[in-house]
C-alpha positions, 0 to 999 in steps of 0.5 A: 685899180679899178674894174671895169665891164665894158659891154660892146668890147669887140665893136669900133670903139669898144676895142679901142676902149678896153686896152686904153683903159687897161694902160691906164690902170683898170682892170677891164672884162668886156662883154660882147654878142659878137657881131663884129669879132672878125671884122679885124682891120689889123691885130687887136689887143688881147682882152677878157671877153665874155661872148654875151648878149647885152640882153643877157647880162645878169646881176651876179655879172655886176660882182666886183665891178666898179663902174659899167660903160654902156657901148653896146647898141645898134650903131646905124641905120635904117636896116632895110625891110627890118622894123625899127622897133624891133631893131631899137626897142630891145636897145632901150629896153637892156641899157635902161635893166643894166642901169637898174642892176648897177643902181641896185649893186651901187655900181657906176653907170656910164652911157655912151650917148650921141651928138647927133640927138641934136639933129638940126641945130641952128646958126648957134653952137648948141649945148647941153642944154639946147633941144633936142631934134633926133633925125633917125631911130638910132639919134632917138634911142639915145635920146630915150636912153638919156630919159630913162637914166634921168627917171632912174637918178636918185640920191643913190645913182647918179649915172653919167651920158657922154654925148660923143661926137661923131667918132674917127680914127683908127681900130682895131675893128674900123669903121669905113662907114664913119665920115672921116674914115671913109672919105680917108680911105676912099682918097687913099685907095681909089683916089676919089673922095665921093661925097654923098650930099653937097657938103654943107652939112655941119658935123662935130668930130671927136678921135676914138682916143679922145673918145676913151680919154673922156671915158676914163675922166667919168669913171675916176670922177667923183659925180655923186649929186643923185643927177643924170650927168650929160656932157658933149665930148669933142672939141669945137676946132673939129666942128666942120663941114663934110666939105672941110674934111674932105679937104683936109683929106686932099691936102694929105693925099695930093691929087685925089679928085672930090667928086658927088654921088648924085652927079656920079652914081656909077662910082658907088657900085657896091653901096657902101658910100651911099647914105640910106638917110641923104635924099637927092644929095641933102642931108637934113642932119646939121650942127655945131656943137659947144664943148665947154662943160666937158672942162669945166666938170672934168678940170685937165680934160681937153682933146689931143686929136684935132682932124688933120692929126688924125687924118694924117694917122689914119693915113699913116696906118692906111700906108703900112699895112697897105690898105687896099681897094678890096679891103676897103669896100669889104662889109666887114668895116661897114656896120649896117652891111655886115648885120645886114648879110648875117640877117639875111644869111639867116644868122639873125633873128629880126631882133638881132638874136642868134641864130646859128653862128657865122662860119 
C-alpha cells in the first residue's frame, strides 16, 4: 500500500480520485481550499481531508507519502472582470514549489494536465509530440506547468503529466459545465439540448473513471529515467464532434429537440449554457487526438468508458435521484459561476484567498 496526498480532493474529479484509489489499495489523504465542498450532487465518500490551500502545503506535509497527484487549480475560464494573472499565476507558481518539495523529499509527482493545450489541431490526430496551440489562460497554465516540470527533471525527479481529455461522468461534486454532462442534463431535464456553437468542433473524451484508471497506472509505474513523462489519456473511439454527442444523447433520451443558442438565446436565461469563449456560435478550439503511447508506457491500460456507456450511466443516475430542472441550473455544479458568487459576495480575494467562510 501506498500513500497518497491528492490536492483538490473535493473538486470534480478529486472526489472521484480519493475513493478509486482507495478501493484500489492506497491510502490517500486529500487536500483541499474548499471551494466546492458543498457542491454535492449526491453523498460522497468519506475521505481524510486536510481543508488547506494548495499555496499553503509545506514540507513536513510530504512526510510519508509516496507519490502527489496535482489536481488543484483553476478549472475554467475567463473570470469576468478578474485579471488572468492573478487568477493563473499563483496556479503555476504553487504546482511548480510542491513539485520542488516532492523533488527534495524523493516523492512522485503526478500532474493533472489537458488536452486542451493543443487548442487547434489539424486534419491529423495530434499526439505528444505535435505543437502546442493554447486557446485560453487555463490551456496555458497547463502548458507552463508542463515546462517547469521539464525544468525540474533531473536523474533524481522524473514527474509524469497525464494530459487528460475532456472529463465526463458522474461525481459526487458534478460538473454541468462539462460538455457531455451538460448536454446530458440539459436533454433529461428540460427536453432540449441547446448547443453553444454549431457543433463542428472536434473534442476528445475521456470518463472521470477512466481518468483515475491512468492515475493509478502512473503511481504504480516504475518512470525513473530523470524526464518529464507526458501522455494523452482517452481513448480515440471518443473523439467526436459536439454535434455526435448531442446524438448520442438523443438517442438515449427519445424525443429531445437539438437546438443553437445563437438562433435561441431566450433558452439560456440564467447563462449557465453559454461559453464565455465561443464568439457568434464558433468555437476556434478543435482536435483529435492520438492515444497510443498511454498503452505502450502503461502495458494493460486501455479505457473501459466509450461515450454511450457513459451516457447511459449518467442518464441512469439522472433517473434515481431524480434529477431536477432547479437542481440542474444551481451554480453549485458550475465552476465558473460558483467562484464567481463567492467573489463577489465578497468571500474571496481576487487571487482566490479567503476571505471569511461561505455560511
Amino acid at each position: 500500500m501506498k500513500k497518497i496526498l491528492v490536492t483538490g480532493s473535493l473538486g470534480y474529479l478529486g472526489s472521484v480520485m480519493t475513493a478509486y484509489l482507495q478501493q484500489h489499495g492506497h491510502e490517500c489523504i486529500g487536500y483541499d481550499t474548499g471551494f466546492f465542498k458543498d457542491c454535492l450532487f449526491y453523498e460522497s465518500a468519506t475521505t481524510n481531508t486536510v481543508p488547506r490551500d494548495a499555496r499553503d502545503i509545506e514540507a513536513k506535509d510530504l512526510k510519508g507519502i509516496d507519490a502527489v497527484v496535482h489536481l488543484a487549480g483553476i478549472s475554467n475560464d475567463p473570470f469576468g472582470n478578474l485579471d488572468a494573472a492573478k487568477v493563473y499565476d499563483p496556479t503555476r507558481h504553487y504546482a511548480k514549489r510542491i513539485a520542488e518539495m516532492c523533488k527534495a523529499a524523493g516523492v512522485k509527482f503526478i500532474f493533472a494536465s489537458s488536452c486542451s493545450i493543443y487548442g487547434i489541431g489539424g486534419a491529423d490526430l495530434v499526439d505528444e509530440t505535435s505543437p502546442t496551440l493554447p486557446q485560453t489562460p487555463y490551456s496555458l497554465n497547463k502548458l507552463q506547468v508542463e515546462q517547469d516540470l521539464q525544468s525540474l527533471a533531473d536523474k533524481n525527479f522524473s514527474p509524469i503529466a497525464l494530459r487528460f481529455a475532456t472529463a465526463f461522468g458522474l461525481s459526487p461534486r458534478i460538473r454541468f459545465d462539462l460538455v457531455t454532462n451538460m448536454l446530458a442534463g440539459m436533454a433529461f431535464t428540460t427536453g432540449k439540448i441547446v448547443l453553444n456553437s454549431d457543433g463542428t468542433p472536434w473534442r476528445p473524451n475521456v470518463h472521470v473513471l477512466d481518468i483515475c484508471k491512468s492515475v493509478k497506472y502512473a503511481i504504480d509505474s516504475n518512470h525513473n529515467d530523470g524526464t518529464l513523462l507526458v501522455l494523452n489519456v482517452g481513448d480515440e473511439c471518443n473523439n467526436l464532434q459536439v454535434i455526435d454527442i448531442a446524438r448520442k444523447i438523443q438517442a438515449r433520451i427519445k424525443g429531445c429537440e437539438l437546438k443553437y443558442l445563437k438562433d435561441n438565446p431566450e433558452l439560456d436565461k440564467e447563462g449557465l449554457v453559454r461559453d464565455r469563449k465561443v464568439k457568434q456560435g464558433v468555437d476556434t478550439r478543435t482536435y483529435r487526438v492520438a492515444f497510443a503511447k498511454i498503452k505502450k508506457v502503461f502495458p494493460g491500460f486501455q479505457c473501459d468508458w466509450p461515450m454511450d456507456k457513459g451516457v447511459d450511466d449518467l442518464v441512469s443516475k439522472f433517473e434515481s435521484l431524480p434529477l431536477t430542472e432547479a437542481l440542474f441550473k444551481n451554480k453549485n455544479f458550475y465552476r465558473l459561476q460558483k467562484i464567481e458568487s463567492l467573489y463577489q459576495g465578497q468571500y474571496l480575494s481576487p487571487d482566490l484567498r479567503w476571505l471569511k467562510q461561505a455560511a
